[in-house]
N, C-alpha and C positions, 0 to 999 in steps of 0.2 A: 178649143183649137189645138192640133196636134200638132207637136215640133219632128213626129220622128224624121223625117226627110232632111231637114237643117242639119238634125245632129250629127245621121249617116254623114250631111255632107261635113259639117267639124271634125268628125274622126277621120275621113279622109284628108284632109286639110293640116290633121297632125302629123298622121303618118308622112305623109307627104316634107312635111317640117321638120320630121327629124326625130319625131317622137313614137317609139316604138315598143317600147317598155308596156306589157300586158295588160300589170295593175295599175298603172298611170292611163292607159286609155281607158281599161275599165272603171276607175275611180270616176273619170270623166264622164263617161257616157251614162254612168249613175245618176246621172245631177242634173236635173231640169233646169238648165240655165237661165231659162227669162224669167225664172223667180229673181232673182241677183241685180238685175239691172229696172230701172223706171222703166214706166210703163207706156211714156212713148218711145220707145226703145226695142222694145219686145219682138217686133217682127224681125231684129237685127242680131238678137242675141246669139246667136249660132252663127256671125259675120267673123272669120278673125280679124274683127276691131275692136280697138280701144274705144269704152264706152263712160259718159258721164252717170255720175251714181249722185252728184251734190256736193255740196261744201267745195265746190273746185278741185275734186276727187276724179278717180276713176276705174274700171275694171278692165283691168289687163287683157289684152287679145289674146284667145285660146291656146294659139301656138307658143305664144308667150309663159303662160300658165302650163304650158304640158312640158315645155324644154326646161323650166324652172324647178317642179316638182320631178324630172324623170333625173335630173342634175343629181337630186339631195339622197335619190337613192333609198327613201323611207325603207324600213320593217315594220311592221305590224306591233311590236315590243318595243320601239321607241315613243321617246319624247320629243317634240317638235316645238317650239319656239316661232310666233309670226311676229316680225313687226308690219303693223297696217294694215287693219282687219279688212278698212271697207266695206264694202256689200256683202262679203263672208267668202264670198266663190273660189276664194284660192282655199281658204281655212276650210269648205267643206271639203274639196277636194283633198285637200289634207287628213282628214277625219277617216276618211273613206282606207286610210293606209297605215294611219301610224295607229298607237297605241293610246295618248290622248295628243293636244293640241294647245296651245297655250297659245292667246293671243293677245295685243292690242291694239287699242286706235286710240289718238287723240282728241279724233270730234266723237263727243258724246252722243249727237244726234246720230251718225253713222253707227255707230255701236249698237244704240238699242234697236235700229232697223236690223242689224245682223244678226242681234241676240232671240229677235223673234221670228229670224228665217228659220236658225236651228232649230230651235224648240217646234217649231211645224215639221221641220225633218225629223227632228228625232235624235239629234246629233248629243247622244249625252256624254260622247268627250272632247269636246268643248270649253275650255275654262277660258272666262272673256275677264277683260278690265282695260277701264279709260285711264291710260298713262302714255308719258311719253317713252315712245318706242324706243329712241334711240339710246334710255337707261335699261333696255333689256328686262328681263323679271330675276332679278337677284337670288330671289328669294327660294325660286323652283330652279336654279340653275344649280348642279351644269344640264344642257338641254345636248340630246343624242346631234341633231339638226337642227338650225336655224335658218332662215327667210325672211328676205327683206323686202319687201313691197315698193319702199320708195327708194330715188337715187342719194345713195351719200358723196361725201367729198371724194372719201378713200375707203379702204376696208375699215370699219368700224371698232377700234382696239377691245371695247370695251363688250361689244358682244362678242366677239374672238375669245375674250377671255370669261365668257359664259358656255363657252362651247365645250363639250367634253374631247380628250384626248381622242382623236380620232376621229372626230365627230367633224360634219360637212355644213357650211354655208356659203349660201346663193345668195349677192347683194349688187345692185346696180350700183356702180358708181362712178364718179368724174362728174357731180352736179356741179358747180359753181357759178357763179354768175362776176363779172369785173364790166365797171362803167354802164350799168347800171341795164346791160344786155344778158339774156341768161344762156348759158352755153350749152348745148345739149348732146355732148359727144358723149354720151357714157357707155360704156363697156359692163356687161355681165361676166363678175367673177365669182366661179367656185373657189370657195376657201377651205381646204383640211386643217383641223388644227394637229398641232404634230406633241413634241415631249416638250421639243425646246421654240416652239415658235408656231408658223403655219406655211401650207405652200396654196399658191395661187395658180386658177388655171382662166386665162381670159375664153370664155364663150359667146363673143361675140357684140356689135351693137346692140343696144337697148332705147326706149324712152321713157323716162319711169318721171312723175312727178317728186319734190326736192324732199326728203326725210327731214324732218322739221323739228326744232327740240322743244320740248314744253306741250301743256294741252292747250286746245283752242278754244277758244270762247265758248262757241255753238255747243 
């Protein structure tokens, strides 16, 4: 079964959304989407919605993923930083621009399904690992760009200070939950990191699932 017609209609769908950056739709339009999501899901894959992937997860809507990545501004000669790999489709899309791509997730089971989407595309800069997101990767840092997949409380200190000098991250935030209801006002900020600190720029509503600390069971 052929998706070209879906897709035509997802790049119109971005443009239309605000997303208009060449190699951000072309990165996109590279990527057969309904490998990324389950397979009763598939005829939807090219909907901009939010779709379930498992573990109470989920794959960001297209527009969502295009305004995100067109945000971070990739090069080809950067390093990239994901937290919350998923089903991969933001990381391939990522792959498609930077120079390599560093990613993780929590649920192991979500991992190794994304570890063997790439290796079917071909994706060999790609470097994956099951850890918790919100400790960043210390070790490959500082990262040119970071991406945050899930919503945090606030901007995140601790990847702020993985980020290099002048370097850009995209992070949902304002998750919290009080009285035992979860609150879902969260705002998309671009964060610059600066010499002596970072500036923020709000882009808008979001609704991202909560960034979580530690790994999960699964």
């Amino acid at each position: 079964m052929t998706h070209e017609a879906d897709k035509a209609r997802m790049i119109m769908a971005l443009r239309q959304g605000g997303v208009t950056n060449m190699h951000v739709l072309a990165a996109m339009e590279g990527i057969s989407r309904e490998q990324f999501v389950a397979a009763p899901f598939r005829d939807r894959a090219y909907d901009d919605v939010t779709l379930p992937i498992g573990y109470h997860q989920t794959v960001s809507q297209p527009t969502v993923v295009g305004r995100m990545t067109q945000a971070l501004e990739v090069g080809d000669r950067m390093k990239v930083f994901e937290t919350g790999t998923g089903s991969g489709y933001q990381t391939a899309v990522l792959a498609g621009l930077a120079r390599r791509v560093y990613t993780v997730e929590r649920h192991r089971g979500l991992l190794k399904e994304a570890e063997a989407r790439f290796a079917n595309l071909g994706l060999v800069n790609v470097v994956t690992m099951a850890s918790d997101g919100s400790k960043g990767w210390p070790e490959q840092a500082p990262f040119d760009r970071i991406i945050v997949t899930a919503a945090a409380h606030d901007v995140p200190p601790v990847l702020v200070g993985q980020l290099a000098v002048g370097g850009i991250m995209v992070v949902p935030v304002g998750y919290h939950e009080s009285e035992g209801h979860t609150d879902h006002d969260q705002r998309l900020i671009k964060v610059v990191r600066t010499e002596d600190g970072y500036e923020t720029e709000d882009m808008g509503p979001v609704r991202f699932v909560p960034l979580v600390a530690g790994l999960a069971v699964s």
